[in-house]
N, CA, C and O atoms as a GROMACS GRO file, in nm:
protein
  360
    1UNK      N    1  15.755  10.796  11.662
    1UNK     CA    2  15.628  10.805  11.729
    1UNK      C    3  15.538  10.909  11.662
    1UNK      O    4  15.423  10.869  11.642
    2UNK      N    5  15.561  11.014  11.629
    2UNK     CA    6  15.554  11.144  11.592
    2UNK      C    7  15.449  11.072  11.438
    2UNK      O    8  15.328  11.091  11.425
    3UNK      N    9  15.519  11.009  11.362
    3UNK     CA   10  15.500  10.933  11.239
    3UNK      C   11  15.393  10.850  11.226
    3UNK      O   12  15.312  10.832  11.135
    4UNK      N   13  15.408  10.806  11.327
    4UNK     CA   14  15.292  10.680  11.362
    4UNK      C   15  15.137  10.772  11.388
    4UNK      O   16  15.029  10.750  11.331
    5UNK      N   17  15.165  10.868  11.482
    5UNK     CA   18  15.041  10.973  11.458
    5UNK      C   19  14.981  10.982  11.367
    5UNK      O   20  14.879  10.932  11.319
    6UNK      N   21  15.076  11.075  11.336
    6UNK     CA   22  15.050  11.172  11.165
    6UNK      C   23  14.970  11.027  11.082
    6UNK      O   24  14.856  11.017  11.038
    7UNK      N   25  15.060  10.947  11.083
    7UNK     CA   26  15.020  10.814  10.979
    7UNK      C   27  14.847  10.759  11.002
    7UNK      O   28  14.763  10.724  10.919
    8UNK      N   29  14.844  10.769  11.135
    8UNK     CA   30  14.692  10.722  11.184
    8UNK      C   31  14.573  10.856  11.198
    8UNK      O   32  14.456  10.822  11.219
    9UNK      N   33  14.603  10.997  11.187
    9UNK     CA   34  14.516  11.030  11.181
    9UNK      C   35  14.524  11.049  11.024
    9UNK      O   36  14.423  11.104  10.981
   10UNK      N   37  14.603  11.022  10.942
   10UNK     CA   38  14.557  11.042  10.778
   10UNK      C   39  14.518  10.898  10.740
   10UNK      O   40  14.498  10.881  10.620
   11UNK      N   41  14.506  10.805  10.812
   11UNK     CA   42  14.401  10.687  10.740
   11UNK      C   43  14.275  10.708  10.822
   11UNK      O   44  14.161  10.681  10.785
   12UNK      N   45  14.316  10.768  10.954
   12UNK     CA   46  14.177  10.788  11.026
   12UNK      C   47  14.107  10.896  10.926
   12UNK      O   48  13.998  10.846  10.896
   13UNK      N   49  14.117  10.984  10.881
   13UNK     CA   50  14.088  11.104  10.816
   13UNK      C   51  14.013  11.059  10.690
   13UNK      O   52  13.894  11.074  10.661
   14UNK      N   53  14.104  11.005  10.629
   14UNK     CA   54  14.091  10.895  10.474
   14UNK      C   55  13.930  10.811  10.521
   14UNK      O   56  13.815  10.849  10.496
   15UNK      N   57  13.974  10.697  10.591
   15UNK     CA   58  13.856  10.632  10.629
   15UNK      C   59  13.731  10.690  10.646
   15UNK      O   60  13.628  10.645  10.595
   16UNK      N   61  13.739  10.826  10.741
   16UNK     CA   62  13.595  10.886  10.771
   16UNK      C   63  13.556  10.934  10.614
   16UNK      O   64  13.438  10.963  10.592
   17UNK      N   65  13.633  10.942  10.527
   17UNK     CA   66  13.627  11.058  10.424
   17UNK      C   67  13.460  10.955  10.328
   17UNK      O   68  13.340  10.973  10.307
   18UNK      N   69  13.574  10.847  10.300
   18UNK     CA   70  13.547  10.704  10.237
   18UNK      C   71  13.426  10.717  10.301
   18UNK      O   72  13.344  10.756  10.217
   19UNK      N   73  13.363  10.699  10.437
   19UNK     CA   74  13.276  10.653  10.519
   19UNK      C   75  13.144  10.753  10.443
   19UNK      O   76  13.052  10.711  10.373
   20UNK      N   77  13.171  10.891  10.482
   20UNK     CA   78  13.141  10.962  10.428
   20UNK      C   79  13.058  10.990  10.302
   20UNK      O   80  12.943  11.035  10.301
   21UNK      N   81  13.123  10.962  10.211
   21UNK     CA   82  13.105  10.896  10.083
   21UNK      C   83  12.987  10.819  10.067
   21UNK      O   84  12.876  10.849  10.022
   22UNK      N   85  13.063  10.643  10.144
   22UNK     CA   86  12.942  10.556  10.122
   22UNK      C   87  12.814  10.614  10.168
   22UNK      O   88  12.720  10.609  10.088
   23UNK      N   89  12.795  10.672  10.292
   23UNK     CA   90  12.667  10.748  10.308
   23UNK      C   91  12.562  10.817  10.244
   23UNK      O   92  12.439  10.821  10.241
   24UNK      N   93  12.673  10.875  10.186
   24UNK     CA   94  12.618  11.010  10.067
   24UNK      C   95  12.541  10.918   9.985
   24UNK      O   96  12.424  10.954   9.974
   25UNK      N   97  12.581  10.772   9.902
   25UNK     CA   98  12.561  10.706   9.818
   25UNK      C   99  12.411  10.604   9.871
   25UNK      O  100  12.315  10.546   9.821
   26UNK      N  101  12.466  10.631   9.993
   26UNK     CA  102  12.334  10.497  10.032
   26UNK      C  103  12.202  10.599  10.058
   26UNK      O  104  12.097  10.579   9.997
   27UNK      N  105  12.215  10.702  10.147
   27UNK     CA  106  12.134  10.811  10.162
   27UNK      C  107  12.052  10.821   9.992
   27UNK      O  108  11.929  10.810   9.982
   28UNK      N  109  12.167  10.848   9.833
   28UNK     CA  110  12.066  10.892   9.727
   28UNK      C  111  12.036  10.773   9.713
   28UNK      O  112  11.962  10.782   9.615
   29UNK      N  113  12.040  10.643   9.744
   29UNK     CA  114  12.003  10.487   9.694
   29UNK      C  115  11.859  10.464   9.779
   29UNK      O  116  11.764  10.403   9.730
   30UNK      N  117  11.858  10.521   9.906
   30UNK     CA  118  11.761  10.523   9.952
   30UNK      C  119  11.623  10.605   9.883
   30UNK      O  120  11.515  10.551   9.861
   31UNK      N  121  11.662  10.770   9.852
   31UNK     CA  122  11.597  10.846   9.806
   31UNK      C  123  11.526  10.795   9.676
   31UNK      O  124  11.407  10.818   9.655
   32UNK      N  125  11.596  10.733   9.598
   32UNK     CA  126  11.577  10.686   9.484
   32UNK      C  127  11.459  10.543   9.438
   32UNK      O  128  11.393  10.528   9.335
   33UNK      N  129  11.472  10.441   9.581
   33UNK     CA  130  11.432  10.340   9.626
   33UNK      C  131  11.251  10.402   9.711
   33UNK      O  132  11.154  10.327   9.721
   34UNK      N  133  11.254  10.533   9.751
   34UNK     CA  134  11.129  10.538   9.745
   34UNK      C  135  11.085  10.605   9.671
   34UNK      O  136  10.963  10.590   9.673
   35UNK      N  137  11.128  10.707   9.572
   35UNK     CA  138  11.084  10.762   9.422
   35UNK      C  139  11.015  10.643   9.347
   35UNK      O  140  10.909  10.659   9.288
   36UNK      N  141  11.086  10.511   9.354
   36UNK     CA  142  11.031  10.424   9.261
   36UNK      C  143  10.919  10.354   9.319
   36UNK      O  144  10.829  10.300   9.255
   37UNK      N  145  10.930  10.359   9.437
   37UNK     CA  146  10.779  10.303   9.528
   37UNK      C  147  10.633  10.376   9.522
   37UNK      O  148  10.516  10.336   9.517
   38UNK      N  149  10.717  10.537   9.524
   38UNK     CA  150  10.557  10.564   9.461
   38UNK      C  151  10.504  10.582   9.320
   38UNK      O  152  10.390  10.587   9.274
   39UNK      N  153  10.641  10.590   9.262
   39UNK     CA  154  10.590  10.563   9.128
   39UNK      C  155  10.522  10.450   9.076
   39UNK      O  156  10.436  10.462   8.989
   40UNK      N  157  10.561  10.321   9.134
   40UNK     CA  158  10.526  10.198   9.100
   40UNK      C  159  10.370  10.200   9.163
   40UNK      O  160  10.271  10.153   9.107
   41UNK      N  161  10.373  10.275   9.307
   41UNK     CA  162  10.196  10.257   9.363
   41UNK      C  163  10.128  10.369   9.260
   41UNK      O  164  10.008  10.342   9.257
   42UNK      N  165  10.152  10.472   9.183
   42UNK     CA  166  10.080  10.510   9.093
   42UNK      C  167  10.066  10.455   8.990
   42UNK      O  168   9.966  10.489   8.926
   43UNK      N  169  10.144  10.363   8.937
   43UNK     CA  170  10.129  10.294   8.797
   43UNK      C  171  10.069  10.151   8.818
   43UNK      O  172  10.040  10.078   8.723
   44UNK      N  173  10.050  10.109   8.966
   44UNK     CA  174   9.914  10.040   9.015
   44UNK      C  175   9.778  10.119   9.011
   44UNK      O  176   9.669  10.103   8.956
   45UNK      N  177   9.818  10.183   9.070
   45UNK     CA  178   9.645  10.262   9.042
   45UNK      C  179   9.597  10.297   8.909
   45UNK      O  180   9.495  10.251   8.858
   46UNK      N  181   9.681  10.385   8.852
   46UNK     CA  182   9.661  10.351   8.722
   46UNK      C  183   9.607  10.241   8.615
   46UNK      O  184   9.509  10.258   8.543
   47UNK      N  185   9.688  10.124   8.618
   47UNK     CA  186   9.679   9.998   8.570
   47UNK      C  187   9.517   9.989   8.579
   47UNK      O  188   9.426   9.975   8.498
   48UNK      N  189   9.527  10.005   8.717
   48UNK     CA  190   9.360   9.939   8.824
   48UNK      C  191   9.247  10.026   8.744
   48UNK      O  192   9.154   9.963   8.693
   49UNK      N  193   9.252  10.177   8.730
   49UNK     CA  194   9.175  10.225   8.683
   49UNK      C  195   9.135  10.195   8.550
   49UNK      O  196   9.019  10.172   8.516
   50UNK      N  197   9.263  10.196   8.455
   50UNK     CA  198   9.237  10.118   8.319
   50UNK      C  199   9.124  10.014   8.299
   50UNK      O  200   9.009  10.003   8.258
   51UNK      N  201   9.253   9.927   8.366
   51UNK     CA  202   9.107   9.753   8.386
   51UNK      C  203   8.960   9.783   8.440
   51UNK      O  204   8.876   9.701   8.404
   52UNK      N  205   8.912   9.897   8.528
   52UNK     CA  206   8.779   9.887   8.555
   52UNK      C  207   8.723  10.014   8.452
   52UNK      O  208   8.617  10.068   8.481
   53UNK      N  209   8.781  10.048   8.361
   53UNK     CA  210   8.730  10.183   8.253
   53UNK      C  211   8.722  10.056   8.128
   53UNK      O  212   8.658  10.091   8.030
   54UNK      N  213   8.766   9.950   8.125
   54UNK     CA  214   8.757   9.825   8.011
   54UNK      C  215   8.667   9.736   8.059
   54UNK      O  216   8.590   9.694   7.972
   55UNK      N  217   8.652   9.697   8.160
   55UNK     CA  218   8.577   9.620   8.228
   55UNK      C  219   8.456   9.683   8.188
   55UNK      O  220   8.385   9.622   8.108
   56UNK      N  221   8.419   9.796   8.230
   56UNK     CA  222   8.302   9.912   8.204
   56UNK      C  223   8.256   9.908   8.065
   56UNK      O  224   8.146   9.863   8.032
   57UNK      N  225   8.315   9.940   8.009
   57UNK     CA  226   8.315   9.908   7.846
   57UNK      C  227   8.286   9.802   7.820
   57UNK      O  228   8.168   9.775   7.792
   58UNK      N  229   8.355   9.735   7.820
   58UNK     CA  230   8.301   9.554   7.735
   58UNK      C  231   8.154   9.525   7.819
   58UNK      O  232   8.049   9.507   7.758
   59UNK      N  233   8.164   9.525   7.959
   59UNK     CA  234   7.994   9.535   8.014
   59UNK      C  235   7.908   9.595   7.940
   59UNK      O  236   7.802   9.534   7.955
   60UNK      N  237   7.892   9.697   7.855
   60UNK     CA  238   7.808   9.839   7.811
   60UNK      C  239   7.801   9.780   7.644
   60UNK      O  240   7.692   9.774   7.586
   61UNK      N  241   7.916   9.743   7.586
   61UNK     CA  242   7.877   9.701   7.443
   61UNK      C  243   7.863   9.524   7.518
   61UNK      O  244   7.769   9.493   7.444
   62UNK      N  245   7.876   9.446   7.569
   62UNK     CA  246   7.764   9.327   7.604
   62UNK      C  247   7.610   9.351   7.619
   62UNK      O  248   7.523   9.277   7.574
   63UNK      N  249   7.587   9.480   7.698
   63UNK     CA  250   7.449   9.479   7.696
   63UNK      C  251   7.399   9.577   7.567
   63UNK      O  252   7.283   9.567   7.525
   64UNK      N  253   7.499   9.677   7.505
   64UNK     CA  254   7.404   9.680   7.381
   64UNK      C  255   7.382   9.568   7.261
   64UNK      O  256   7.283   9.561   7.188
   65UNK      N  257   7.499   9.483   7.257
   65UNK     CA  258   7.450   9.366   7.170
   65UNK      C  259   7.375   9.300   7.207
   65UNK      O  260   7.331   9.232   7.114
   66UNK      N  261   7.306   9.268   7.347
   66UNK     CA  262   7.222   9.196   7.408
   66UNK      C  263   7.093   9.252   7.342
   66UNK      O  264   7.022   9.183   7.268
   67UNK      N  265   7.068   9.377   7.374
   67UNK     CA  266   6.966   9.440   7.328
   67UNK      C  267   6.930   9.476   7.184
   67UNK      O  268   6.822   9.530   7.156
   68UNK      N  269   7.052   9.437   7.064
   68UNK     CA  270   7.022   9.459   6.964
   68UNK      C  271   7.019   9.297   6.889
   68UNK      O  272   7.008   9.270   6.770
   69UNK      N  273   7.034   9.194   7.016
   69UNK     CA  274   7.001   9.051   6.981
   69UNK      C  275   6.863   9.046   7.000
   69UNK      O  276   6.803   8.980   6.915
   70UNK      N  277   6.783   9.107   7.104
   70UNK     CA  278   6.671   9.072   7.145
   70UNK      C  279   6.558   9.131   7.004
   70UNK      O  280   6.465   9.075   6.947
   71UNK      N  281   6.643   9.313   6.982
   71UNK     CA  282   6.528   9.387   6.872
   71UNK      C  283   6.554   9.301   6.748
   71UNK      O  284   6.462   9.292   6.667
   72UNK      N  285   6.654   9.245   6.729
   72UNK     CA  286   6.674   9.151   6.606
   72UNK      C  287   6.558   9.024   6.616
   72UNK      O  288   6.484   8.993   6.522
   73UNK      N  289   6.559   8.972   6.722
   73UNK     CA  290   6.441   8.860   6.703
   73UNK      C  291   6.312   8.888   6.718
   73UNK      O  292   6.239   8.825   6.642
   74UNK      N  293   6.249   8.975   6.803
   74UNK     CA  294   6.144   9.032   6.771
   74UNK      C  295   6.099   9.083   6.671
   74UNK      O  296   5.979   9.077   6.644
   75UNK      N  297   6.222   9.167   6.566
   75UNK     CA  298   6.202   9.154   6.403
   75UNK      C  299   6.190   9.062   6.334
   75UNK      O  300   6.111   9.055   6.240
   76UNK      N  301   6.256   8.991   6.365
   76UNK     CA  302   6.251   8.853   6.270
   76UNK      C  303   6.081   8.786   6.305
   76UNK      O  304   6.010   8.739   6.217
   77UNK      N  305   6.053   8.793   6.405
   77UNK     CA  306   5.911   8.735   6.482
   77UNK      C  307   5.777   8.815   6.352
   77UNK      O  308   5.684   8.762   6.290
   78UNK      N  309   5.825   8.951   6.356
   78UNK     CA  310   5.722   8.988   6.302
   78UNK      C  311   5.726   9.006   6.158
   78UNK      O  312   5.633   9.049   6.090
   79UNK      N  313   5.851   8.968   6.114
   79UNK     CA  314   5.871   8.941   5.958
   79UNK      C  315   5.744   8.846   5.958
   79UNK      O  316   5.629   8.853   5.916
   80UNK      N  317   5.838   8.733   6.041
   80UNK     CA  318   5.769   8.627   6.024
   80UNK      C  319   5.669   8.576   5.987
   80UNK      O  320   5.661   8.495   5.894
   81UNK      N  321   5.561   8.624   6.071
   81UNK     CA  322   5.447   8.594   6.107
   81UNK      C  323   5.382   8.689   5.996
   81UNK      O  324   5.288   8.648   5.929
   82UNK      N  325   5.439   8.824   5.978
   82UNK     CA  326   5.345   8.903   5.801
   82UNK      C  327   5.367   8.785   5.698
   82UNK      O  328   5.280   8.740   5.623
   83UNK      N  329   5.477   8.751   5.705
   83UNK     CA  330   5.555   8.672   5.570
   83UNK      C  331   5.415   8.529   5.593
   83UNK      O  332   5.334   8.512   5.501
   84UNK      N  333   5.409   8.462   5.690
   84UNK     CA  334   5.269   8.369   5.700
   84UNK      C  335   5.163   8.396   5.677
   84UNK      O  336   5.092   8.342   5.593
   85UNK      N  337   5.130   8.500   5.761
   85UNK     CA  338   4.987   8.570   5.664
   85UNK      C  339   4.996   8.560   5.572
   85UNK      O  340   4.931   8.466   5.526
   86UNK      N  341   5.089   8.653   5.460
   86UNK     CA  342   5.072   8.638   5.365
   86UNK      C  343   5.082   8.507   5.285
   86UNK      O  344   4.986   8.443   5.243
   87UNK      N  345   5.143   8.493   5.277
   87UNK     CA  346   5.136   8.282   5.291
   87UNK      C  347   4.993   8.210   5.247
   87UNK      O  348   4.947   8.160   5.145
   88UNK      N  349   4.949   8.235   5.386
   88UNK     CA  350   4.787   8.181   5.445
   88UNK      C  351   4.692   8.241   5.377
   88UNK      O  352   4.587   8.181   5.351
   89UNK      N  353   4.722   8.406   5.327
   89UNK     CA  354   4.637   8.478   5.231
   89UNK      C  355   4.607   8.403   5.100
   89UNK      O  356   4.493   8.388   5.056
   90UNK      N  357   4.729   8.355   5.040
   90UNK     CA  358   4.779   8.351   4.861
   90UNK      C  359   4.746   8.223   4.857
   90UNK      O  360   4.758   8.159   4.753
   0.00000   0.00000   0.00000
């Protein structure tokens, strides 16, 4: 009888130990599981900021080529039209 004790509180003992353990493990699995959550929501924001600092950019050289399409034809206009005069002169 005596045996049977002893025997059950050292698997009882064992078991909690084990139990123990897994805890410890799930507790840093947890810790770890939201380390990567906010890391991942900063490397969204991030991302996000990128794309609207490129977005920004390609907008800004669209409208300076816009504007150096427009001074380009208005040059060409007034080539033009000297280049006819002179033309119409000769």
């Amino acid at each position: 009888m005596e045996n049977a004790i002893t025997l059950n509180i050292v698997f009882g003992s064992l078991i909690s130990m084990l139990l123990a353990i897994v805890a410890y493990f799930i507790k840093q699995l947890h810790s770890d599981f939201k380390k990567m959550e906010k890391d991942l929501t900063e490397v969204k924001t991030m991302a996000l900021l990128i794309k609207t600092e490129f977005k920004n950019s390609y907008d800004l050289l669209n409208h300076k080529v816009d504007y150096l399409e427009h001074r380009v034809n208005n040059l060409e206009k007034i080539i033009l039209k000297q280049f006819n005069n002179e033309k119409g002169q000769s």
